[in-house]
N, C-alpha and C positions, 0 to 999 in steps of 0.2 A: 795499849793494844794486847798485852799478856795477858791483864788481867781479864782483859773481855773474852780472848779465846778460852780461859779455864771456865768462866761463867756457862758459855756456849758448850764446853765438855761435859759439865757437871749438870747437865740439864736433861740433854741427849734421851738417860732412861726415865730422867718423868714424863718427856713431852711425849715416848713411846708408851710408856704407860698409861698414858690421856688420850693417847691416840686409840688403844685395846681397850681400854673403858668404854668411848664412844662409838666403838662399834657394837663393842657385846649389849649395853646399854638399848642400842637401840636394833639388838635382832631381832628376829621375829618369835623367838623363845621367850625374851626375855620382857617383850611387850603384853607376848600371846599369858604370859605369869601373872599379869596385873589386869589383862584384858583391856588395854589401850587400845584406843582406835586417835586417828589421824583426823584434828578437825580441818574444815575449810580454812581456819587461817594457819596450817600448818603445825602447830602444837598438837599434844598428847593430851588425850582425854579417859580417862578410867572409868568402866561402866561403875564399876561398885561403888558400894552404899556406907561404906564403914570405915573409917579411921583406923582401924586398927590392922586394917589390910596393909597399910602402910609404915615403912621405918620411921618416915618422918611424921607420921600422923595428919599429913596433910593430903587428900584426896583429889587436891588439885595438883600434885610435884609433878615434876618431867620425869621422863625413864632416867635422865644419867642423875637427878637427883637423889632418887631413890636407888641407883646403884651403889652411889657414894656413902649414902647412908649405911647401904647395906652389908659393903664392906667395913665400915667405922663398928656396927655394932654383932659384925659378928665376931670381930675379934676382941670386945671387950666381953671376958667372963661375967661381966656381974650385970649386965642388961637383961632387961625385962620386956618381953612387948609383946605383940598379938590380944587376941580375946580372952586367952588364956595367960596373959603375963605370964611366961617362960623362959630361957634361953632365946634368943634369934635362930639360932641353929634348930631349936626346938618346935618354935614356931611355925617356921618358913622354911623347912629343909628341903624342898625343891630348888628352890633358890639358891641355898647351900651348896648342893650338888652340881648344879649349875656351874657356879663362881670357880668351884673348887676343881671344875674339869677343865675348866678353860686359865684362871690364871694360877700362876705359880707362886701362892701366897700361903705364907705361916698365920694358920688359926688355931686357938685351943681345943684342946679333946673334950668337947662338954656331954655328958650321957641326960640322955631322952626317955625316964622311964614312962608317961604319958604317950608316949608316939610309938617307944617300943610297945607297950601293950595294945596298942591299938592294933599298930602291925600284925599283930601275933594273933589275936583276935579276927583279925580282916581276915587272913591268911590268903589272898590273893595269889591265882595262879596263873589266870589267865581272863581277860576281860570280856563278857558278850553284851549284847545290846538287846531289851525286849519290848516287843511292839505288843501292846493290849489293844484291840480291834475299836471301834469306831463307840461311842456309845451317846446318842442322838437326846438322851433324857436331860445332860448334863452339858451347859454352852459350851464350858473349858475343855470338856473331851469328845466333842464334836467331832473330832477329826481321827483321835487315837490317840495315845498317849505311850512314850518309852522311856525307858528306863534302864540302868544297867545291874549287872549280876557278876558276881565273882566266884565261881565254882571252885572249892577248898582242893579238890581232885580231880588228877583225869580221868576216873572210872565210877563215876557217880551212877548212882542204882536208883534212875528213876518211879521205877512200880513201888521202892521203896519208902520214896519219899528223900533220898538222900539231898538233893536239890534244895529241900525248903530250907535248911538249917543256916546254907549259903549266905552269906551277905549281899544286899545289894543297897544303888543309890537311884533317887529319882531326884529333881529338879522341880519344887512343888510351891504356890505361891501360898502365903501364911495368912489365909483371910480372916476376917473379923467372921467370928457368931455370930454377930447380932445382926449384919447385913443380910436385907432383903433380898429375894431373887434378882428383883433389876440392878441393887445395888451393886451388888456383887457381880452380875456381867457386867455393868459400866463400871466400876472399876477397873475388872480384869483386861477391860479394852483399854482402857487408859493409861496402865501403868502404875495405877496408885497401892497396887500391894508389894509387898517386899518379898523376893523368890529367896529358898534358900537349899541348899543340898543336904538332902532326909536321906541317912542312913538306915539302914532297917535289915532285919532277917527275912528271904523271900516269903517266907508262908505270910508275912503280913501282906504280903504285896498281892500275893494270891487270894488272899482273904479277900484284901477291896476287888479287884477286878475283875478274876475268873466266879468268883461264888457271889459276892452280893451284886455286884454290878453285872452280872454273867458277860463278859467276855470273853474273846478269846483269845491266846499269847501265844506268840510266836520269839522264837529263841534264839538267836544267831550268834557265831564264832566270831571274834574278828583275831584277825590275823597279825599277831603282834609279839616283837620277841621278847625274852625274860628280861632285857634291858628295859623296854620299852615298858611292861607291865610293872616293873620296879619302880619306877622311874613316875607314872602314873598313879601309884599308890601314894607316894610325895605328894604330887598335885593334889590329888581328893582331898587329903589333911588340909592342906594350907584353905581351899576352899569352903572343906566344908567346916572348919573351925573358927574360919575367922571373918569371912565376909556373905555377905548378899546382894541380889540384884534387884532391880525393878523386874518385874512380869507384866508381860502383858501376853494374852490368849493366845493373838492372831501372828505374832510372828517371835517374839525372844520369849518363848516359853519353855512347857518341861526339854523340849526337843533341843532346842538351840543353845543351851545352854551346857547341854551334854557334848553336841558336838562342838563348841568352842574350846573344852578342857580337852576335849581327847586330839582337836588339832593342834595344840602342844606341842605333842609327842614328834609331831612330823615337821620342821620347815619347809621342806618343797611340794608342800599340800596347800590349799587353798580350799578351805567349806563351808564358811559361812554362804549365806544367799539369802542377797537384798533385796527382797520381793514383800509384797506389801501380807503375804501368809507363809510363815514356812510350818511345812505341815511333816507330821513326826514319820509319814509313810516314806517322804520324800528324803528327810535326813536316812531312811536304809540304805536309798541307793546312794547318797553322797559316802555310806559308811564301807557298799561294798565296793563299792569304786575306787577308794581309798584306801580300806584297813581291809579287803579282801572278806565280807560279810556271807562268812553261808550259814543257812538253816541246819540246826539239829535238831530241834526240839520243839513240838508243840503241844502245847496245854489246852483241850475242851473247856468250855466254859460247863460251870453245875447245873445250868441249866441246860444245857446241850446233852450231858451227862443223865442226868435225868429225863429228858425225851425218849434218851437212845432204849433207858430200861422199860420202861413204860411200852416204846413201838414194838419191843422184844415178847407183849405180854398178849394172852390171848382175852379174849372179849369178858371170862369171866373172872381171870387178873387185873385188869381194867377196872373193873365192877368195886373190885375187891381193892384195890388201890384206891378208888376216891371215894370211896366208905370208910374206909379207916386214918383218911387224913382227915375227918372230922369226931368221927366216933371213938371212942377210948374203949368202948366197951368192945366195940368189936375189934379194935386191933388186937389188944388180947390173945381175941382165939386165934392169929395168924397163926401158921409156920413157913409162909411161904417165901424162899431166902430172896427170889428176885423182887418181889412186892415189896419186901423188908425194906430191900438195898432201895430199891426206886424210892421210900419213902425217907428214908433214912438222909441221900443227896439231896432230896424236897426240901427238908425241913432243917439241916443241915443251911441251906442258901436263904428260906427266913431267918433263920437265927441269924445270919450276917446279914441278913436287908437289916433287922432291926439294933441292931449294934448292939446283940446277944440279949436284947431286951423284948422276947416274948412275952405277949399276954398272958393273964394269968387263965384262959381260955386255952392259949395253942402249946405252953409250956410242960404239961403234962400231956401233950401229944408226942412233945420231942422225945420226952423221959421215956415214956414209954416205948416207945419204936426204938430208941438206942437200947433200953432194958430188953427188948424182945428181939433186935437181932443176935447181941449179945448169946444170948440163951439157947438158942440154935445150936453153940458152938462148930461152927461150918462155916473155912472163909470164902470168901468170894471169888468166883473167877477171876482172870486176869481179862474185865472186858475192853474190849477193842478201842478204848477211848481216843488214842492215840490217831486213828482214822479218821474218825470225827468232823474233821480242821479238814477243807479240802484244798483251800487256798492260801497263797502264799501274794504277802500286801508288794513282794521286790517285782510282782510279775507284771504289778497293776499300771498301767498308762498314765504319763505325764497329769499333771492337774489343769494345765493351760492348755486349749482347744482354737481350733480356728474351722468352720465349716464353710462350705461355697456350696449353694444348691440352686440348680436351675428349674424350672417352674414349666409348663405347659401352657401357659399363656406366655410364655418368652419373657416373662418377669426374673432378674436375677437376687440371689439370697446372698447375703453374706456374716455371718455373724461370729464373734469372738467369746473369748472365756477365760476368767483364770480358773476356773475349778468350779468342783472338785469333781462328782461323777453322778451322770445321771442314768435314767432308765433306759438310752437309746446307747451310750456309749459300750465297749468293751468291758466285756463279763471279766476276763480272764486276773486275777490279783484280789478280786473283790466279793462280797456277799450280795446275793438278789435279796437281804433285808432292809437294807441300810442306802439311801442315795438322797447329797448333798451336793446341790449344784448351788453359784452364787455369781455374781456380778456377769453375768452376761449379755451381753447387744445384738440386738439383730438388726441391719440396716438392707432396704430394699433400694435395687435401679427398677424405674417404671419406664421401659421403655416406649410407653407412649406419649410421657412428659418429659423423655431422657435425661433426668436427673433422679438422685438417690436420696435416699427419704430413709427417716429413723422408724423404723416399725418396733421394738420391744428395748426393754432395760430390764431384765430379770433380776431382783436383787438378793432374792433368796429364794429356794426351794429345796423342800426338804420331805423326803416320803421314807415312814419307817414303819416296816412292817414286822410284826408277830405271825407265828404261825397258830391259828385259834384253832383247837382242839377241845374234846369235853375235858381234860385231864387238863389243858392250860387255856383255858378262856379267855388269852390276851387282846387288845385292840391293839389296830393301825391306826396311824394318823399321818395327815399332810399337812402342811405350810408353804404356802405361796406368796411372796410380797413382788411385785412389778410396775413399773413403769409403761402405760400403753398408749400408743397413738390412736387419734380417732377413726372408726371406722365407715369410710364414705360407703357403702353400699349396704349399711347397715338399715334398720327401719328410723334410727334416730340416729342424726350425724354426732355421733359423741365426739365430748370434747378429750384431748390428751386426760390421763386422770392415773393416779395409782389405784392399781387392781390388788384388794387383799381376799387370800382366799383358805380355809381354814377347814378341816374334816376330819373324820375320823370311818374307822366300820374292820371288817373283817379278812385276814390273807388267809390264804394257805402255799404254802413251798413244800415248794417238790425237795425228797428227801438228800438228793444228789445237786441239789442248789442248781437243776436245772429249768423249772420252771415256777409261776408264782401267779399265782389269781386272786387278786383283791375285788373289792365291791366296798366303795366310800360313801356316805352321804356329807356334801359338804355345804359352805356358806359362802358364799363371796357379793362383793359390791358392785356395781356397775353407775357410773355418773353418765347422766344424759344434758344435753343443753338446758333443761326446763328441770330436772329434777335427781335426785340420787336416791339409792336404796338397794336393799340385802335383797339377794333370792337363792334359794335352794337349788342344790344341783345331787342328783345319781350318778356317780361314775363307775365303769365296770373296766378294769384294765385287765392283761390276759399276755406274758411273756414264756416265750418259750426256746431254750437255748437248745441247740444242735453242740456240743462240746467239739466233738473230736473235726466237725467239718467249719468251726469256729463262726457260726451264725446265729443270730439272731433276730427272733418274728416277736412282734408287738403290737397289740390290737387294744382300743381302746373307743368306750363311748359313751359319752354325757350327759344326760337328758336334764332339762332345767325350763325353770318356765319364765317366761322373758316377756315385758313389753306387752302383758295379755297374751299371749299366745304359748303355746308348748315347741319349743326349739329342742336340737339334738346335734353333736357333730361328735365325729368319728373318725381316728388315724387308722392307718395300718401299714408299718414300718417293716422291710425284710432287709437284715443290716448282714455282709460280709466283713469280719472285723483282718485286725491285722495283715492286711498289705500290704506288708513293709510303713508300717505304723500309719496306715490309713487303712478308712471305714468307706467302705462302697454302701451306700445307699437305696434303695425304691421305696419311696412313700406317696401314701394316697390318704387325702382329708378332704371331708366334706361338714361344713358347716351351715345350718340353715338358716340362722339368723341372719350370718354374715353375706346369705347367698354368695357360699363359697365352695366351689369345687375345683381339685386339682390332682393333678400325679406329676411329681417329682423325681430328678435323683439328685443325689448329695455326693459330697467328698467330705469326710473327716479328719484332721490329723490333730495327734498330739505333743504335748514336749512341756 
């Protein structure tokens, strides 16, 4: 009996010890370290991709196994592990800090000169998050794309440039060259490339998105204290040194990946969202909602930047302008500093479309026009770029939509959405260039068969407009893929059939992003019971926003030639937006093939 009670004492502080193992092991710090998720049969599963993420080298261990390890080899001095065969301490010093705050445990003084100079180098002061605007050319940045930035100081001199030298990281998948454009979307949707965390100095980051991709970047604070930013700087190393993830486009991409390391920092935070898109607009709000996210700073895209000098010029700068982005001879004679400057951003933005690889045709255009501002010696004003940017993406409306509209023939509407934003919805957050709508239904009640009935499956739409100028000659284009039901009052009772519809032609936007007039010629299919085939269509759309009294007028009309005959149908939508996150409605459409006239009103909300 003695002996069993000394057993029972002498045990006491390991089963305590097993006991603060199993908890710390499995908090949500020390899960959120490894990015363990909880499968359906209850075990721990590691998104990452790499062995070496791990003490034990096995990608399959539990949290408390990999704690036990990680205790074992941090206190042996002569252990090696990670990507970089290092210290433990060296490798994984989040973790370190971790362990070392929480238990009361003797480990060696090991020095980190790798980690130290990175530190020193990073020089991290404080963490922001930056959103680059939507860019429709490219599937993976569809939606926008962010990133974060680490400002060396708190009084950084923008007009200077003090910002680019900055560090920052992005979350980017590491595709094959050689893959073809489909390949490479269907990869990217599938998960088959490896994501990994690209550090980089911002002006590279500027390079790709504001100037060759022209976007536009938006810059936010988050609100985080010197602990927390310390603390963070740990994590980026251990990530970005030693592991990677699967990527895929539509939901664990650059965005999601950002914000699972930065919910780290916080346990009584919860950010991920299991939704079948998480889109990088949406991680702002989860960021101000959580890390207190406000705007300071936003970046013009070069293209944007060079419009503004260009509209700044009179008709015989103009002139003088698209003469000598082709002529050498005559730039030459310039002296004129704003033509200079507008040329200079021009060509400037091909050098980075072409990954610095001008023709041997446009190359001594560049040379030149940099030699001839040069020469001047006169710098430039300080222009108003910074105004530019009118909109802010934290302002813009949920992605998921629910509509109800009732009909004038006492026909009810009902249709749903995840996203993203179309040409009827809420201006406010967004550009009138860019609009991406996707998976949407519409389902009608026929009250005179009172039952409800599937009328559309939207499966993509996509309208991206240019403003076409003689100085940017750019096109718009559409894409439409649907689902439709047959149309009984039609001339031929078509069957169900997917509708594809595809165009291109001309915009113009108003300069204050309040209005926009396109004219498209497009293609689309139509399946009859007896036969299928392409027919041409004219479309003429015509938006115009009212800002300050938050509405919006939409008119649009279609002429196509159908079935032998010449048809036409025509909306015209007057939307009151935000009513406490609902859209008031009046629309009128007439269709003549479909012998279809009617006026509606709608309710919109978002979330």
């Amino acid at each position: 009996m003695l002996t069993f009670l000394i057993l029972i004492f002498f045990s006491l502080p390991v089963l305590g010890y097993q006991s603060d193992w199993q908890e710390l092991a499995h908090s949500k710090t020390w899960l959120r370290l490894y990015q363990y998720q909880k499968t359906w049969s209850g075990n721990y599963e590691s998104s990452s991709i790499n062995s070496e993420f791990f003490f034990t080298q096995n990608v399959e261990a539990s949290p408390m196994q990999e704690f036990q390890a990680a205790i074992k080899l941090f206190k042996d001095r002569y252990a090696k592990i990670g990507a970089l065969k290092v210290h433990p301490q060296c490798a994984f010093p989040a973790r370190f800090s971790f362990i070392k705050k929480h238990l009361d445990i003797s480990f060696p003084n090991i020095h980190c000169p790798q980690l130290d100079n990175w530190l020193k180098h990073l020089s991290m002061k404080e963490v922001r998050v930056v959103y680059a605007g939507r860019y429709p050319k490219n599937p993976a940045s569809i939606f926008g794309h962010t990133f974060l930035r680490f400002p060396k100081n708190e009084n950084e001199n923008y007009l200077l440039g003090d910002d680019l030298l900055s560090y920052s990281v992005a979350f980017l998948a590491a595709v094959d060259p050689r893959d073809d454009k489909l390949s490479y979307t269907l990869k990217g949707m599938t998960g088959q490339y490896p994501g990994y965390f690209n550090i980089k100095p911002l002006y590279e980051n500027v390079s790709m998105y504001a100037n060759a991709e022209s976007r536009d970047l938006w810059e936010y604070r988050l609100n985080l204290t010197e602990e927390e930013v310390e603390f963070f700087s740990l994590i980026l190393w251990e990530f970005s040194q030693n592991t990677g993830f699967r990527y895929y486009f539509f939901d664990e991409n650059c965005s999601y990946y950002l914000v699972k390391i930065l919910e780290i920092l916080r346990e009584d935070i919860e950010l991920s969202i299991h939704d079948l898109f998480f889109l990088p607009s949406e991680s702002l709000k989860l960021l101000e909602e959580n890390f207190g996210a406000t705007l300071v700073h936003t970046r013009a895209s070069i293209e944007k930047k060079t419009r503004y000098l260009v509209d700044q010029m009179n008709s015989s700068q103009t002139k003088n302008f698209l003469e000598a982005r082709k002529n050498k001879e005559f730039l030459n004679t310039l002296n004129d500093r704003l033509v200079l400057d507008a040329l200079l951003e021009y060509w400037k933005k091909e050098n980075y479309l072409s990954n610095t690889k001008l023709s041997e045709k446009r190359k001594p255009l560049y040379e030149t026009t940099l030699a001839k501002r040069a020469s001047l010696k006169k710098t430039s004003p300080h222009y108003p770029y910074q105004g530019l940017v009118k909109t802010d993406p934290l302002n813009g409306h949920g992605p998921r939509k629910l509509k109800l509209q009732f009909r004038d023939d006492d026909n009810w509407f009902f249709s749903a959405g995840l996203g993203f934003h179309n040409r009827e919805d809420d201006f406010e957050g967004f550009s009138e260039a860019s609009y991406i709508d996707y998976l949407n239904f519409k389902l009608r009640y026929d009250k005179d068969k009172e039952k409800t009935v599937f009328e559309t499956l939207d499966i993509v739409e996509i309208y991206s407009y240019d403003d076409f100028t003689q100085a940017f000659p750019f096109y718009s284009w559409n894409l439409k893929i649907s689902y439709q039901k047959y149309c009984e009052k039609c001339l031929y009772r078509d069957k169900n059939f997917l509708h594809l519809k595809a165009g291109g032609g001309f915009a113009s936007l108003g300069e204050e992003n309040n209005w926009l007039i396109s004219l498209m010629g497009n293609i689309q299919n139509f399946y009859h019971v007896d036969r299928g085939f392409l027919y041409p269509s004219l479309e003429i759309f015509v938006k115009k926003i009212l800002k300050s009294a938050r509405i919006s007028f939409l008119a649009s009309t279609e002429l196509y030639h159908h079935s032998g005959f010449d048809h036409w149908a025509s909306e015209v939508s007057l939307i009151k937006h935000n009513l406490k996150n609902i859209d008031l409605g009046l629309h009128y459409g007439h269709d003549s093939y479909k012998k279809d006239e009617s006026i509606s009103l709608f309710l919109k909300t978002y979330f």
